[in-house]
C-alpha positions in Angstrom: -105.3 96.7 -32.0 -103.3 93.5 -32.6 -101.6 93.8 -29.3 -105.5 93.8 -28.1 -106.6 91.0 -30.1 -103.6 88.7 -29.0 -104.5 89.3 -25.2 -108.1 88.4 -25.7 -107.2 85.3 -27.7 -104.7 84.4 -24.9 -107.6 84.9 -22.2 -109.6 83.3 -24.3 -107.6 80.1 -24.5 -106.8 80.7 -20.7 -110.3 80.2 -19.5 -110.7 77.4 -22.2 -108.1 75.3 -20.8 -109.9 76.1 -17.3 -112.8 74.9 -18.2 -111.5 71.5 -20.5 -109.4 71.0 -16.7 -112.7 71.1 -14.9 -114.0 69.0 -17.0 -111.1 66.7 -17.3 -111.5 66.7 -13.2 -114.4 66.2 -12.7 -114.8 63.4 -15.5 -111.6 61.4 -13.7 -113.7 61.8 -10.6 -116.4 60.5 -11.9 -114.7 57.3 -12.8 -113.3 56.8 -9.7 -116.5 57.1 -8.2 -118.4 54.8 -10.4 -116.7 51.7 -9.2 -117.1 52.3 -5.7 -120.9 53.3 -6.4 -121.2 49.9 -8.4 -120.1 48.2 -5.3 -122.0 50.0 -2.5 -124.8 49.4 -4.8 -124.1 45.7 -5.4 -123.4 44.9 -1.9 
């Protein structure tokens, strides 16, 4: 049973720190983008 609980808290934490990447990704993205936007949309 702990053996179970420790694999589900691992997997757990595994598609957490997916998730907090894909976010971190797609958050970097969107600051890279927003400057280019600003400019397309300023020119």
């Amino acid at each position: 049973m702990l053996i179970y609980n420790h694999f589900m808290i691992v997997s757990y934490f595994k598609t957490t720190d997916k998730i907090i990447y894909f976010f971190t990704f797609l958050f970097n993205l969107f600051w890279v983008s927003m400057p280019l936007a600003s400019n397309v949309f300023i020119v």
